[in-house]
Short mmCIF file of the C-alpha atoms (twelve columns), coordinates in Angstrom:
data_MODEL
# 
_entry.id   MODEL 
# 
loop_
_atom_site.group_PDB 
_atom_site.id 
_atom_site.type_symbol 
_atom_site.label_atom_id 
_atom_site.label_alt_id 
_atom_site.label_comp_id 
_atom_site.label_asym_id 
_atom_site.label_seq_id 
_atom_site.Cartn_x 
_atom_site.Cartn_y 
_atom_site.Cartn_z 
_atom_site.pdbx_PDB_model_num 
ATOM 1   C CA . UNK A 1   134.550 84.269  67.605 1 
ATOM 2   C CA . UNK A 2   131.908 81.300  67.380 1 
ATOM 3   C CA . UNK A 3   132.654 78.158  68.850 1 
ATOM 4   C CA . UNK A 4   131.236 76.455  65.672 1 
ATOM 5   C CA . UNK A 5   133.338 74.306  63.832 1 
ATOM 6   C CA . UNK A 6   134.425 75.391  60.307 1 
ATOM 7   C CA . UNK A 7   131.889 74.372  58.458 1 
ATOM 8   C CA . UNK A 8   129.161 74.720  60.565 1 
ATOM 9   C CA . UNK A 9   130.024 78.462  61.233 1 
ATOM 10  C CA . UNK A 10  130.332 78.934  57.629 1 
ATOM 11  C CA . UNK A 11  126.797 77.623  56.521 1 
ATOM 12  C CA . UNK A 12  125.366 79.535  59.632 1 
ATOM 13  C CA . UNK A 13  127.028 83.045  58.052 1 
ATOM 14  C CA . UNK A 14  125.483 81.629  55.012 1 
ATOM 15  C CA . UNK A 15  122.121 81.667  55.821 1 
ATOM 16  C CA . UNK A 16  122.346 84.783  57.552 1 
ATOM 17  C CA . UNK A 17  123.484 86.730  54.669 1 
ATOM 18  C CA . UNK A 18  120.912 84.878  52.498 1 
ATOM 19  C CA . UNK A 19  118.252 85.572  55.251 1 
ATOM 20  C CA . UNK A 20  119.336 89.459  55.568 1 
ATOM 21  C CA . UNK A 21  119.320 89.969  51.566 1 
ATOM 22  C CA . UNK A 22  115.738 88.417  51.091 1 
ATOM 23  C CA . UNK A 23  114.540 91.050  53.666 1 
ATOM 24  C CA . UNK A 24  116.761 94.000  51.740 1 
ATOM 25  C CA . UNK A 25  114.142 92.975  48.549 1 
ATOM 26  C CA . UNK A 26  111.746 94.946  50.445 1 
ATOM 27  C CA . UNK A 27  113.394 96.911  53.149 1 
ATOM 28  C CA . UNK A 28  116.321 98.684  54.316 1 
ATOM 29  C CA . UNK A 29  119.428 97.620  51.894 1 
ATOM 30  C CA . UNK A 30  122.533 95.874  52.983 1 
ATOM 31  C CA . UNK A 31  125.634 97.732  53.581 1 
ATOM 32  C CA . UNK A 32  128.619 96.056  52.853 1 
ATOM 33  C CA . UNK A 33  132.054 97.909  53.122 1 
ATOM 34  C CA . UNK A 34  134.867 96.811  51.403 1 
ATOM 35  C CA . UNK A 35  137.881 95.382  53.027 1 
ATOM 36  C CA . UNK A 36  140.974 93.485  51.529 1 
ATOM 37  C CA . UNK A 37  142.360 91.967  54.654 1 
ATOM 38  C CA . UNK A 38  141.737 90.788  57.982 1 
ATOM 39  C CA . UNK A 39  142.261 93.987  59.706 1 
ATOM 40  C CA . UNK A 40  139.581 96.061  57.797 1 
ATOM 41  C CA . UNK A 41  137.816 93.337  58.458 1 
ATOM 42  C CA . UNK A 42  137.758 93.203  61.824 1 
ATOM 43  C CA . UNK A 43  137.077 96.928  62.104 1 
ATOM 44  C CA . UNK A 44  134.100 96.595  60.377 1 
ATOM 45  C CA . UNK A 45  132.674 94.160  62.433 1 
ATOM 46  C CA . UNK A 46  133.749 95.901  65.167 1 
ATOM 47  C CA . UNK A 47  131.928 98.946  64.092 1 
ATOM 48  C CA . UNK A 48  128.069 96.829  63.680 1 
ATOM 49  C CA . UNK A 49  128.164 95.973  60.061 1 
ATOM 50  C CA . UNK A 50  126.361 92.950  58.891 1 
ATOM 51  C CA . UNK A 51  128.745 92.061  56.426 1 
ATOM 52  C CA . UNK A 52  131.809 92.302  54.788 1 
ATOM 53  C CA . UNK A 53  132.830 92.985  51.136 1 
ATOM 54  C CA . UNK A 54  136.277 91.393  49.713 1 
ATOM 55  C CA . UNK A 55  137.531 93.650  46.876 1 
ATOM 56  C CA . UNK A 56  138.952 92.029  44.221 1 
ATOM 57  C CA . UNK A 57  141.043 95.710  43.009 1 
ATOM 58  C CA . UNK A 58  142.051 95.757  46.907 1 
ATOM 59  C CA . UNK A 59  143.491 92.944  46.887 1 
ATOM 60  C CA . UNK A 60  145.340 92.829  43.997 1 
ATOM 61  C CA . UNK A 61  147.072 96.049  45.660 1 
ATOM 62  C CA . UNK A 62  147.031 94.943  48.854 1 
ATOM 63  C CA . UNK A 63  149.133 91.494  47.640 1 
ATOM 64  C CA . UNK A 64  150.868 92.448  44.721 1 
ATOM 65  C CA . UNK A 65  151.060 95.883  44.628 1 
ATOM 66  C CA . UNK A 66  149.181 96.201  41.063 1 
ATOM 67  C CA . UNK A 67  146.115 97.125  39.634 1 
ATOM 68  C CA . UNK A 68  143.126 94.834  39.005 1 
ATOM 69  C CA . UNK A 69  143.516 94.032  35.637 1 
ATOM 70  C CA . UNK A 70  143.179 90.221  36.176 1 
ATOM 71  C CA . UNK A 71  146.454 89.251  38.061 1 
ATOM 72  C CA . UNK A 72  144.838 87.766  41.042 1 
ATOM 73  C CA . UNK A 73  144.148 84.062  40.192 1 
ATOM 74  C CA . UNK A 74  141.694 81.491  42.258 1 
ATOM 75  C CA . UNK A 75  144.326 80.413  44.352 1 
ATOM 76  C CA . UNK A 76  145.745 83.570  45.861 1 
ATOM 77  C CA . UNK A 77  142.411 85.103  46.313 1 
ATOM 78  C CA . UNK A 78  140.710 82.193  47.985 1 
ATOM 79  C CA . UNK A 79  143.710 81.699  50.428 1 
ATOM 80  C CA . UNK A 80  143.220 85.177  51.506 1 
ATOM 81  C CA . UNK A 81  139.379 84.755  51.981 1 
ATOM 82  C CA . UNK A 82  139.758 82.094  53.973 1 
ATOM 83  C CA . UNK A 83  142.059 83.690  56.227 1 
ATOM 84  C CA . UNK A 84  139.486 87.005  56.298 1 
ATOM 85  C CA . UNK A 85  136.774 84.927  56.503 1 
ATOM 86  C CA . UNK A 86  138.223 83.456  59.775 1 
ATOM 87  C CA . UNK A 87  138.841 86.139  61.527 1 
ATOM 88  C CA . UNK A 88  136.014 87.658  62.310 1 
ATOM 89  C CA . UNK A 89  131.978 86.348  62.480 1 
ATOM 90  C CA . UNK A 90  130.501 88.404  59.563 1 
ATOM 91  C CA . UNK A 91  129.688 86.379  56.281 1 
ATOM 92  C CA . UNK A 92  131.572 87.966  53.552 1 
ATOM 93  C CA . UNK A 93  130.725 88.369  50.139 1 
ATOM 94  C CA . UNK A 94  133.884 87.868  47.618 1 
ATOM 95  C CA . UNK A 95  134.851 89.340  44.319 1 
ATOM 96  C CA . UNK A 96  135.479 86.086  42.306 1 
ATOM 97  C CA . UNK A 97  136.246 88.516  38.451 1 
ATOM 98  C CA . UNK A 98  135.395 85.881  35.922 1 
ATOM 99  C CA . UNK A 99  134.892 82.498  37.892 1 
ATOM 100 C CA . UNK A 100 139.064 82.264  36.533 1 
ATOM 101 C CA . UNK A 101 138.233 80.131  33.384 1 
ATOM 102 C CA . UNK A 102 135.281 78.371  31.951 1 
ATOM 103 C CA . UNK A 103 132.604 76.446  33.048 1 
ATOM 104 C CA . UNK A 104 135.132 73.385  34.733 1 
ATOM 105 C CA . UNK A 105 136.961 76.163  36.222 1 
ATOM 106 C CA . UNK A 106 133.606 77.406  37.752 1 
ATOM 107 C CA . UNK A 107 132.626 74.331  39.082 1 
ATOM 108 C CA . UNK A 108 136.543 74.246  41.137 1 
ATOM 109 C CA . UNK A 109 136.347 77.956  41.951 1 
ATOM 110 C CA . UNK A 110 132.507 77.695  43.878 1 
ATOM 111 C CA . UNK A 111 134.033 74.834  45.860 1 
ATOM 112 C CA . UNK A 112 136.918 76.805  46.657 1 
ATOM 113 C CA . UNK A 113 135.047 79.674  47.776 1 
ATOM 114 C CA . UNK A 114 132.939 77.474  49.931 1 
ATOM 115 C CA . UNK A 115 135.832 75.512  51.607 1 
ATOM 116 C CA . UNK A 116 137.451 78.864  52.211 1 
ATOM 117 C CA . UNK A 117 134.263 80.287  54.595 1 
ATOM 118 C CA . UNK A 118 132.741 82.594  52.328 1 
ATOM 119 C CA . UNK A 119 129.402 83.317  52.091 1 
ATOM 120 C CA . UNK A 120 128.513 84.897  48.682 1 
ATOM 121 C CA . UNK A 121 130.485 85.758  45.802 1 
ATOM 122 C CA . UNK A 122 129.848 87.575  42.373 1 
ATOM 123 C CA . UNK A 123 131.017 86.656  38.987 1 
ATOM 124 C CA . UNK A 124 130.941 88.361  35.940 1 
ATOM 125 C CA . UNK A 125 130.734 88.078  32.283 1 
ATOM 126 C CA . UNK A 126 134.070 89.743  31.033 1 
ATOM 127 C CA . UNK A 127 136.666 88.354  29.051 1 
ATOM 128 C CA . UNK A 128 139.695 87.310  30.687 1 
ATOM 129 C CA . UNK A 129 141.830 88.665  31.644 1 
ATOM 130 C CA . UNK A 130 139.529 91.167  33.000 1 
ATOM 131 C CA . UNK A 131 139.909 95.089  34.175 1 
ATOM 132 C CA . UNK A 132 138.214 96.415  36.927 1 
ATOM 133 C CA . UNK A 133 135.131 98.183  35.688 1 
ATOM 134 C CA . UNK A 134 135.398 101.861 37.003 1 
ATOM 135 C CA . UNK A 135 138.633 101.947 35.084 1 
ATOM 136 C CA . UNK A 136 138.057 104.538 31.820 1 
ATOM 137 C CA . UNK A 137 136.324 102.659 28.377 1 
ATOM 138 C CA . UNK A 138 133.875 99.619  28.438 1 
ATOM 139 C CA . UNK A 139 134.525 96.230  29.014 1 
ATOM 140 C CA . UNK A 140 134.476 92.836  26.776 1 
ATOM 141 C CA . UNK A 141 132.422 90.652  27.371 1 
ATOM 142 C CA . UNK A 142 131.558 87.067  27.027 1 
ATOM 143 C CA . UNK A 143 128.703 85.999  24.276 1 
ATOM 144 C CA . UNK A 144 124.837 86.303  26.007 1 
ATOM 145 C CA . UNK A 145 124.743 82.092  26.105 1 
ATOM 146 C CA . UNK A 146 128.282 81.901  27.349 1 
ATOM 147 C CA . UNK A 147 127.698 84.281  30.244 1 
ATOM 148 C CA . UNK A 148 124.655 82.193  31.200 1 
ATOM 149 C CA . UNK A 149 125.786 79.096  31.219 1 
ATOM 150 C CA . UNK A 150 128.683 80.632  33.375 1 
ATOM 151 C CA . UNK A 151 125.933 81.451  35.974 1 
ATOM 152 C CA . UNK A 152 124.239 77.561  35.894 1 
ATOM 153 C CA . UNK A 153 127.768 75.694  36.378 1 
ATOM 154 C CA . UNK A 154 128.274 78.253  39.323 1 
ATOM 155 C CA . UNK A 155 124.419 77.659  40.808 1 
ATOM 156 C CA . UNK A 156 124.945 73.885  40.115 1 
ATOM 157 C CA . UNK A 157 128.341 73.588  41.844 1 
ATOM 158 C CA . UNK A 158 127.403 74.267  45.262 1 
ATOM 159 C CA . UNK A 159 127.288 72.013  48.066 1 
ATOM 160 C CA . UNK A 160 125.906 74.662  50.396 1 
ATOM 161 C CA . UNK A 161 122.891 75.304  49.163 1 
ATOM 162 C CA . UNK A 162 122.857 78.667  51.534 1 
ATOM 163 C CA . UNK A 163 125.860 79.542  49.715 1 
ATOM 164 C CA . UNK A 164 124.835 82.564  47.054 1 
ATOM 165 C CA . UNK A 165 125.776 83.094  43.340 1 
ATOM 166 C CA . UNK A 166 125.767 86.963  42.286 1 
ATOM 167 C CA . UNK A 167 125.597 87.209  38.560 1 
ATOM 168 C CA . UNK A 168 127.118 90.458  37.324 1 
ATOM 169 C CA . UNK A 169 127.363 91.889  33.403 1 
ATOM 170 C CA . UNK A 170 129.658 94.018  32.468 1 
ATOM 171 C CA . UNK A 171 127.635 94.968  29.699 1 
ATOM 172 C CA . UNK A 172 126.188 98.175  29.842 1 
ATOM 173 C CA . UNK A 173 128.981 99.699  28.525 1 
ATOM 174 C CA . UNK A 174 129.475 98.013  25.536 1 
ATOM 175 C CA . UNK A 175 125.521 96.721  24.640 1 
ATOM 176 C CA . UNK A 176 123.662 99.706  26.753 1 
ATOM 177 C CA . UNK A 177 121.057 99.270  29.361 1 
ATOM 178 C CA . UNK A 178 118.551 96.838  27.360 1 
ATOM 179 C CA . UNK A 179 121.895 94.418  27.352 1 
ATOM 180 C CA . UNK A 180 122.140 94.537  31.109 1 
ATOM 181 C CA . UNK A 181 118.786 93.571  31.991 1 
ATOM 182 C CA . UNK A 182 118.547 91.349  29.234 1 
ATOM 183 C CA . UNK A 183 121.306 89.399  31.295 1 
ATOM 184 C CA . UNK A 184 120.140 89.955  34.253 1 
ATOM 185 C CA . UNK A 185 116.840 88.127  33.416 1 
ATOM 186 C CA . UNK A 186 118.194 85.622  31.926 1 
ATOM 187 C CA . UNK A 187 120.755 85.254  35.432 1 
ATOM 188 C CA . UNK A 188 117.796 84.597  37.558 1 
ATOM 189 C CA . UNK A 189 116.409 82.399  35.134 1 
ATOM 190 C CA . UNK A 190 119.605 80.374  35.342 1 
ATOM 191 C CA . UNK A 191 119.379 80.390  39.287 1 
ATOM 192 C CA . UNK A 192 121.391 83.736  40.550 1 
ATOM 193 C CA . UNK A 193 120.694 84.718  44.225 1 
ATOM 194 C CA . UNK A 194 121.166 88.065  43.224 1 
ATOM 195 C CA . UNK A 195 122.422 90.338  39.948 1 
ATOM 196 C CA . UNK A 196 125.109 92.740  39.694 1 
ATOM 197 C CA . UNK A 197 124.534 95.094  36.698 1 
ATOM 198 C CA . UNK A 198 127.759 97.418  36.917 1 
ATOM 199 C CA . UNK A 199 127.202 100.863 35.951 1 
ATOM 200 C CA . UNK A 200 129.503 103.699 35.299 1 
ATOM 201 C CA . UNK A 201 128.670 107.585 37.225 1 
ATOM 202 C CA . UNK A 202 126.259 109.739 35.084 1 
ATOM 203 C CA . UNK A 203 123.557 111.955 35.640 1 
ATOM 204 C CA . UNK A 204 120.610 108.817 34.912 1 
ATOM 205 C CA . UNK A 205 121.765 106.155 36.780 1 
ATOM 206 C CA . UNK A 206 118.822 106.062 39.869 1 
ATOM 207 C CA . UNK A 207 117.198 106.146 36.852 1 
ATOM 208 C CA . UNK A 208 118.837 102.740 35.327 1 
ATOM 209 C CA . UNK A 209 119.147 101.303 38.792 1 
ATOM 210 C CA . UNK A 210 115.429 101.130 39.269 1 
ATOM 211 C CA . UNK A 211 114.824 99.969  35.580 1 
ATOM 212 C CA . UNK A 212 116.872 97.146  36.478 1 
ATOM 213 C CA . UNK A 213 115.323 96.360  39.415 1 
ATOM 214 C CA . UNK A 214 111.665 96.202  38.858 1 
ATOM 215 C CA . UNK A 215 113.227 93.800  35.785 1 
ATOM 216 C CA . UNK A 216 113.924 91.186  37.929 1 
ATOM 217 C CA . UNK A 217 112.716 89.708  41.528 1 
ATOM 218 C CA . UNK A 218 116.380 88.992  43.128 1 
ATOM 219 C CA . UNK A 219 117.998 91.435  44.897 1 
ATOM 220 C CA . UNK A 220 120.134 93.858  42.968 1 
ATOM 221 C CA . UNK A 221 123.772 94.614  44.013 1 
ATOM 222 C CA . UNK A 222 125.158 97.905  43.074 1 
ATOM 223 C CA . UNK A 223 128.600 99.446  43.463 1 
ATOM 224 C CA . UNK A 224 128.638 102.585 45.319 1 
ATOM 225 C CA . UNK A 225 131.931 103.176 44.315 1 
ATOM 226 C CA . UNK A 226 130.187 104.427 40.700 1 
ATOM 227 C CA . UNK A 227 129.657 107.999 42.360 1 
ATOM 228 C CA . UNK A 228 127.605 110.720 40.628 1 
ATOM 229 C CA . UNK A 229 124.125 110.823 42.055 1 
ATOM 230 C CA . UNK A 230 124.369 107.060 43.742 1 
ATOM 231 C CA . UNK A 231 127.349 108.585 46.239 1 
ATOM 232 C CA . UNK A 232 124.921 111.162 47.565 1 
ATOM 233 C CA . UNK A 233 122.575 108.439 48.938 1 
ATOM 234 C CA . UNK A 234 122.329 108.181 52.478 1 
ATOM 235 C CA . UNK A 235 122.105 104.034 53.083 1 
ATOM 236 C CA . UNK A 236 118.537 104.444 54.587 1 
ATOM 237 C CA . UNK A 237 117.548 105.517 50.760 1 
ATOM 238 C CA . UNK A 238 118.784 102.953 48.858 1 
ATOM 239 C CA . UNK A 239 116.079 100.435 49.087 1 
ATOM 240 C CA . UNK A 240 113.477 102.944 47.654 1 
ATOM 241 C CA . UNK A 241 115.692 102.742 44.134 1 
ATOM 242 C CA . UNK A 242 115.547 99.079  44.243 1 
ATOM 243 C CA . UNK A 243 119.430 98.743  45.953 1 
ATOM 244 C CA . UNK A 244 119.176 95.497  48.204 1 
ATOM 245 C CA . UNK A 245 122.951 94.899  48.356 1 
ATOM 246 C CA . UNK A 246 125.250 98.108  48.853 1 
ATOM 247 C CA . UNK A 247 129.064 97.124  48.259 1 
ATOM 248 C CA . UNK A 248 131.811 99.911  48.632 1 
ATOM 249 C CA . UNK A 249 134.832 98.289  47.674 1 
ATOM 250 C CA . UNK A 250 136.988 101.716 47.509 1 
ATOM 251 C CA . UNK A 251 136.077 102.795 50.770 1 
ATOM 252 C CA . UNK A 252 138.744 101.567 53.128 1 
ATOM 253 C CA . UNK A 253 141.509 101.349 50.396 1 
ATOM 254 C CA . UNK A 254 141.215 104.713 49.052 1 
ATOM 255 C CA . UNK A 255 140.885 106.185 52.456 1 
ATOM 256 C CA . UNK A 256 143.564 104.050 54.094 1 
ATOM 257 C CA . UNK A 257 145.871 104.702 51.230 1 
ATOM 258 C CA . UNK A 258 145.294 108.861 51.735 1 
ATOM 259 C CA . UNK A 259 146.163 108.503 55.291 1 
ATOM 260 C CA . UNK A 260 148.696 106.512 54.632 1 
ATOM 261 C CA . UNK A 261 150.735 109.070 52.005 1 
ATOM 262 C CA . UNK A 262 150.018 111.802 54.577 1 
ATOM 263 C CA . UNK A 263 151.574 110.023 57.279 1 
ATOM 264 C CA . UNK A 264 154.265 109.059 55.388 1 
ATOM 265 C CA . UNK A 265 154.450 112.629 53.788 1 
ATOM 266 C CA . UNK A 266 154.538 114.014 57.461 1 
ATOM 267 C CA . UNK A 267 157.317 111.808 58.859 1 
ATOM 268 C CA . UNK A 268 159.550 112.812 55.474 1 
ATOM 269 C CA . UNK A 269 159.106 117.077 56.197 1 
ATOM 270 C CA . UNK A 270 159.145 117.012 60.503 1 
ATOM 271 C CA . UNK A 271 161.459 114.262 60.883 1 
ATOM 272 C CA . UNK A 272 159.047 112.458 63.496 1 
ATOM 273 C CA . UNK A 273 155.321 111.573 63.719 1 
ATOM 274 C CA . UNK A 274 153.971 113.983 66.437 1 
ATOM 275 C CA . UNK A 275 151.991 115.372 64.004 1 
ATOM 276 C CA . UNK A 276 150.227 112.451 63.115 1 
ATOM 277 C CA . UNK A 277 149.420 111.153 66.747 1 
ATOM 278 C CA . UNK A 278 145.934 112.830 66.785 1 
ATOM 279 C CA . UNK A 279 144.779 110.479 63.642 1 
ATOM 280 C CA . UNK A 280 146.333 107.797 64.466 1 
ATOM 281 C CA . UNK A 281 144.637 104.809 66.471 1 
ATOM 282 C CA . UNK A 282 146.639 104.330 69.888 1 
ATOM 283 C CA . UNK A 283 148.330 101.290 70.661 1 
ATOM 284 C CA . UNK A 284 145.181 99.968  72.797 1 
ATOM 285 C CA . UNK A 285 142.683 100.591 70.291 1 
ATOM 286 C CA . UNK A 286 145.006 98.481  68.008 1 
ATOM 287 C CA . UNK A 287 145.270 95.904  69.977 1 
ATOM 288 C CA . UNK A 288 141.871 95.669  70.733 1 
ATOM 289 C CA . UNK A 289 140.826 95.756  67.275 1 
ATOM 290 C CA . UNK A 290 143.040 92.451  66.488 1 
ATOM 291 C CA . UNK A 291 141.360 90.888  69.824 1 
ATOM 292 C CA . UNK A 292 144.647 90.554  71.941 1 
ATOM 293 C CA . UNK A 293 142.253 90.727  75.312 1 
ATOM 294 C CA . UNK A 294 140.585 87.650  73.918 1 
ATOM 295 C CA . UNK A 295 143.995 86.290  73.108 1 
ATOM 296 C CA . UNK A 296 145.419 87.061  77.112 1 
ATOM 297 C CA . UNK A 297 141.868 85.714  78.635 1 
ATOM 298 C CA . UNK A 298 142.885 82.149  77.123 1 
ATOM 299 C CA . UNK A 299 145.887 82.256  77.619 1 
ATOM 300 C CA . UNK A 300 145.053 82.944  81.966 1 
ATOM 301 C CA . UNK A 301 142.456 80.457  81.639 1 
ATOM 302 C CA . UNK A 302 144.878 77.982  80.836 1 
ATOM 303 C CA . UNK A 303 147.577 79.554  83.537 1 
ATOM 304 C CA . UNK A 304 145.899 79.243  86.477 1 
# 
């Protein structure tokens, strides 16, 4: 952990993000896997990351045991992020769904995010209460003016000015591609670090994906969760169809949750977990992945 205070480790994750996505416009893209607590989290720094995505959908199952259809307000997900944020030294980039209100409620949730340690987070132009995009249908979303100004009271709210604004649009489904990068335009006109054009699996969408990207001169952030032809990518590809920020929110909670039920499913038919030792972590590699033997080297240093 860095011996930074607060704030000054915060800004410093800051401009390393910002640093590492202005090199993505051109080069290899970011890869950041998605996580919905502090132990992911720690794994994937662990593992050589440079960053961490906070799913929005993860949480809201991780917390309240419900889908992400807008139940997660500002307060519960920023007093988790903090407490992610803080636990390991990778800047993380946060789902914030619809900035929770208009452009006053904006203006509080930016400084919340930034008081909480996170580095970048995205908002979007849905109606609230939102649904989580991959979910079957389109989405609603706000009027073209309305979503923009959303994106200026979010720019204009920061006090970090390493801090980063993602603009996403929902619209696709609802106004088609020409709506999406009409938006997306007009985002970086209004000051986005980067744009967030969410897209649904179908046989075009490298297709859309670099459309949208030679559009506009921010990075673009796409959700690899979409599938189709974008899950085949190996991450050394994804630059070369304009990708500079690579989220996967459904990685670690659709995984953890199938290992999970077959764990569980195990224990109910052998009546003991034997079976399961092999894919399970052992109790040193947990412990080591929470940091204890940082946790028993202060505690000696203070013991002796």
């Amino acid at each position: 952990m860095s011996n930074l205070n607060p704030v000054g480790r915060a800004t410093r994750l800051r401009q390393v993000l910002r640093a590492r996505l202005a090199a993505a416009r051109t080069g290899p893209a970011l890869v950041a896997p998605g996580v919905y607590d502090g132990y992911g989290a720690r794994m994937v720094a662990q593992l050589g990351f440079e960053a961490v995505y906070m799913t929005g959908n993860g949480v809201s199952a991780s917390l309240l045991g419900r889908p992400d259809v807008g139940l997660v307000d500002l307060s519960l997900i920023t007093g988790h992020a903090r407490r992610v944020a803080a636990c390991m030294d990778l800047p993380v980039i946060c789902d914030a769904d619809t900035g929770y209100g208009g452009v006053v409620a904006v203006r509080r949730t930016v400084e919340e995010f930034e008081a909480a340690g996170v580095a970048a987070i995205h908002i979007e132009d849905q109606l609230s209460p939102k649904r989580c995009a991959q979910l079957p249908g389109a989405r609603t979303v706000l009027p073209f003016d309305e979503a923009v100004a959303k994106i200026e009271a979010a720019v204009a709210a920061r006090n970090d000015p390493a801090f980063m604004v993602i603009a996403r649009t929902d619209s696709v489904g609802s106004g088609g591609l020409a709506e999406g990068i009409r938006r997306a335009q007009a985002f970086e006109q209004a000051g986005a670090d980067a744009v967030f054009v969410e897209l649904k699996a179908h046989e075009g969408i490298l297709a859309d994906l670099r459309q949208i990207a030679d559009a506009i001169r921010i990075p673009c952030t796409v959700n690899m969760d979409a599938g189709g032809p974008l899950g085949m990518l190996h991450s050394n590809q994804l630059h070369t169809h304009g990708i500079g920020l690579a989220i996967y929110p459904a990685l670690l909670r659709n995984a953890l949750g199938f290992a999970m039920r077959d764990a569980l499913q195990h224990l109910q038919a052998d009546g003991s977990t034997q079976a399961m030792r092999p894919r399970m972590l052992s109790s040193q590699e947990y412990n080591d992945c929470l940091g204890l033997p940082e946790v028993e080297a202060w505690e000696r240093r203070f013991s002796d």
